[in-house]
N, C-alpha and C positions, 0 to 999 in steps of 0.2 A: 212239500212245495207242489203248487200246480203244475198238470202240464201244460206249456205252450202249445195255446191255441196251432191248428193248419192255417196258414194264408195262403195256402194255393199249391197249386203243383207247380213243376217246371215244367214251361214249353218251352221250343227255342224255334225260332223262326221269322218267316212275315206274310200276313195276310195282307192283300191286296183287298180291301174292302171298296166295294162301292158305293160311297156314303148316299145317306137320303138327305131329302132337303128336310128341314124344318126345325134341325139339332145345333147343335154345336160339336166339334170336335170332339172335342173331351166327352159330352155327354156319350156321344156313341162306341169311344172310346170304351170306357166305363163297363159298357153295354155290354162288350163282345167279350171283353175282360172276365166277366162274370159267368159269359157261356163257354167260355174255355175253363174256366177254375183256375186260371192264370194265378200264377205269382207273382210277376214282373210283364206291364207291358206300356208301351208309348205310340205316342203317333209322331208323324214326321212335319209337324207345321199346320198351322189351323186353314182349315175352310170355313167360308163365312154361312152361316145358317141356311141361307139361299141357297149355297151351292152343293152340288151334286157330284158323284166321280170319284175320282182315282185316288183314294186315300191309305197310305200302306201304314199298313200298324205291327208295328214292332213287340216282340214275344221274348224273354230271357237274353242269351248273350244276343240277337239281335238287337237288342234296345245299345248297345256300344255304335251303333253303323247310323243311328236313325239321325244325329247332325250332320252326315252327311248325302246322307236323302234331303233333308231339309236344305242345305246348299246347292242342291241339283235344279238342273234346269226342267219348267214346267211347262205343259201345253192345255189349252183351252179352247171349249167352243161358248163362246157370248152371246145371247141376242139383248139386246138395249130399245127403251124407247127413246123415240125422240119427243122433245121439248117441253121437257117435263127436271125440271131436278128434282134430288130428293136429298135432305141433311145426311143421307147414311150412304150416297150415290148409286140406294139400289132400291127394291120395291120393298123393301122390308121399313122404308123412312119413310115420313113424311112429305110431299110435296110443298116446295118453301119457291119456287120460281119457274113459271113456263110461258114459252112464246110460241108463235107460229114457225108452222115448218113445210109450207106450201113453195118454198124455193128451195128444196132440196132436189139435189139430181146423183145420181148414180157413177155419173162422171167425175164430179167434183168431189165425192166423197171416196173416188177409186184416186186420186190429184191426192187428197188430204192425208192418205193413209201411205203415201211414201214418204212423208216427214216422219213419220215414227215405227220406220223399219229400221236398225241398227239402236247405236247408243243413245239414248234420251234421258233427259233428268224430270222426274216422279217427286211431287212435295205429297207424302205420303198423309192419307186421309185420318182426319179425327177419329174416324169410326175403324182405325186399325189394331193389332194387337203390341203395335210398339210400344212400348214403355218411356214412362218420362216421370223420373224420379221413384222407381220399382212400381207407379200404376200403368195397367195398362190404356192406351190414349181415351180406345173405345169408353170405359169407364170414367174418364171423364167429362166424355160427351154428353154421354146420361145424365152428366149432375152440369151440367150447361158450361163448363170449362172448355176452353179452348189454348192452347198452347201453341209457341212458333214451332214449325218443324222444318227442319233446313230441306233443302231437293235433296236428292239422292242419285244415282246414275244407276242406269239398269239396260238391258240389252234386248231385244223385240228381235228375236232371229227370225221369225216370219210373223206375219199379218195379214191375212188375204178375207177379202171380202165372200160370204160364203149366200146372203141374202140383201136384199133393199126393198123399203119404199118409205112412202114420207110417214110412216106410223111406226118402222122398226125398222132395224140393222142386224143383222148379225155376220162374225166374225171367226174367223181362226186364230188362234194366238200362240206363238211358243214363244218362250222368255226366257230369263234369266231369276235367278232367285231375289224376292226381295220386291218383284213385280207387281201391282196391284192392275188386278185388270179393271176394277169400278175407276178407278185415275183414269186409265187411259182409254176409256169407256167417254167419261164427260170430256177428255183433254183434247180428243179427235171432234166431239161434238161442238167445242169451242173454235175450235180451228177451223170452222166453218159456219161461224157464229149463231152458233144454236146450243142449246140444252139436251142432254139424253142421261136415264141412268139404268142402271141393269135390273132386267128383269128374269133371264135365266142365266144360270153358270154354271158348266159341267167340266168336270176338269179329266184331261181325257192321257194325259201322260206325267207322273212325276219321277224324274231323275229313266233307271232301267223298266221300271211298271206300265203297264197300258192298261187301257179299259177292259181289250179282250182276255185278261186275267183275275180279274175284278168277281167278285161274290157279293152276292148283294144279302140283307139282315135276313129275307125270306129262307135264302137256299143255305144258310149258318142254321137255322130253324128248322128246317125238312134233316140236314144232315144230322143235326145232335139226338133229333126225333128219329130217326132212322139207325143211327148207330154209337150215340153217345159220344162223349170226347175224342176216340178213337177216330169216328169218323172226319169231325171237327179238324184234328192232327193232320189227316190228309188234303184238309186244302191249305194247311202252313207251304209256303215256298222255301226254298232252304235258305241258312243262316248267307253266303257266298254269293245268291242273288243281287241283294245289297250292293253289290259293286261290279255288276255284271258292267256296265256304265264306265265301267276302265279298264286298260292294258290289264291282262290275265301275266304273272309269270310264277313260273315253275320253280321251286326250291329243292336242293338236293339234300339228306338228312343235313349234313354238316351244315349247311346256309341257312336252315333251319330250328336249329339247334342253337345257330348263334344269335340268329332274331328273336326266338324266343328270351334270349334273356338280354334283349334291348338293346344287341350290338348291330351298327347298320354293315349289310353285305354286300358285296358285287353278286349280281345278279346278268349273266350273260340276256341280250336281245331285250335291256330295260331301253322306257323312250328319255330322251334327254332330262323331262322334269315332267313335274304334275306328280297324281296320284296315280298307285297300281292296287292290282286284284293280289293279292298273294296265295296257292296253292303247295303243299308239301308231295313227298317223291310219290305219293298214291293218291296225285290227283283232290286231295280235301283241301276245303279251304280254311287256311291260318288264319288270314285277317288284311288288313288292308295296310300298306306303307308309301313314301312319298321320297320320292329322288331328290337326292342331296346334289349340289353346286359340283362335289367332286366323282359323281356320277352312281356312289351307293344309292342303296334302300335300306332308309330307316324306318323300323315299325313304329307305328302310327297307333292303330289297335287291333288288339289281335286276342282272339276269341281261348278259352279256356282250356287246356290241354287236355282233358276230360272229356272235349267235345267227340 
């Protein structure tokens, strides 16, 4: 019998990449995948081609954490033109409808953008990756379909104006997951009866991740060239990262020992509910769990006992 092919080595980790513009997700995904010799790896939610930034990509028992980076709240910087739409509501579409924009003022557009600081409802755009009936929508834009898509609810914890004039805008954005920032790119330009659609998008925090931890394809490239996989290894962030973004609690063997085999425990100084970080008696991290009604923590997912 043959022997089975290698698919890769095991990494475990996450790299905080700084994606470029002109890809896809996954394409770049793919990418790094292959300059690590990975076995197993994902990202945490697409960016759109255009966009740039904070993209954390998930390596072995990290790829268990990566739906909940995907649920995490995200921040963005925008700039938009104005009065210009486009079918894809960014530079990457066609232009389908533009007006004048010689009565814009700085005022009324600083007036506009407190109608969508908090909760807002988002009719999520054709050119997204939602799915409708297992295609994704974007694909069926391509082939000229159009489908209803109900609003949706989403949260805009801040919005601050960061530039103006009557040729472009741009913006601060932290959100909630689920957020399209080309929506509320034109939705803002509407509410002031005008047209605008994005023309850069850097995304600058997802869930625990920032920019200032970000590696960009270059310095993946200098590293492997310099030191092979080894080096590459060293800019994985650890598997317990992933959930730096919630309540840390400490497990003692025994509370341990009984999580591991999918009993929920009292856990002294847990918060009333939500999700927690979970760590055992030397400080390593188990995996993540979520407070029950009657004040346990039940495990959620929790990474390989091998780790």
């Amino acid at each position: 019998m043959a022997k089975r092919r290698n698919r890769g080595r095991a990494v475990d980790g996450v790299l905080v990449l700084d994606k470029p513009g002109g890809c896809t997700s996954n394409e770049i995904l793919q990418r790094v995948k292959r300059m690590f010799g990975a076995a197993k790896a994902g990202h945490t939610g697409s960016l759109d081609p255009l966009a740039t930034g904070v993209l954390p990509l998930c390596f072995g028992e990290a790829t268990k954490f990566s739906q909940f980076l995907l649920d995490a709240d995200k921040a963005y910087v925008v700039k938009a033109k104005w009065g210009e739409r486009t079918d894809t509501a960014d530079a990457d579409g066609e232009v389908v409808e533009t007006c004048a924009t010689d009565g814009l003022t700085r005022e009324a557009l600083l007036s506009t953008l407190e109608r969508f600081r908090g909760e807002i409802e988002q009719v999520p755009s054709m050119y997204s990756a939602l799915k409708h009936n297992g295609q994704p929508l974007y694909k069926l834009a391509r082939q000229g379909v159009e489908v209803e898509r109900k609003a949706r609810k989403v949260h805009i914890h801040s919005l601050e104006l960061l530039d103006f004039d009557t040729t472009h805008f741009s913006l601060a954005v932290a959100c909630s997951k689920g957020t399209y920032v080309r929506n509320l790119v034109e939705d803002v330009a509407a509410a002031l009866g005008n047209l605008a659609h994005v023309v850069e998008l850097r995304r600058t925090q997802a869930g625990p991740y920032t920019l200032e931890q970000a590696v960009t394809i270059d310095e993946l490239s200098q590293a492997i060239d310099s030191g092979g996989h080894k080096a590459l290894d060293e800019l994985l962030l650890p598997l317990g990262t992933s959930a730096d973004h919630w309540p840390a609690l400490a497990l003692t063997e025994a509370t341990a020992f009984y999580l591991r085999n999918g009993n929920p425990v009292q856990i002294p100084g847990s918060p009333a509910e939500g999700w927690v970080k979970l760590t055992g008696p030397n400080e390593e991290f188990i995996g993540v769990g979520e407070v029950l009604d009657d004040g346990k923590v039940a495990p959620r997912r929790l990474i390989s006992s091998s780790q």
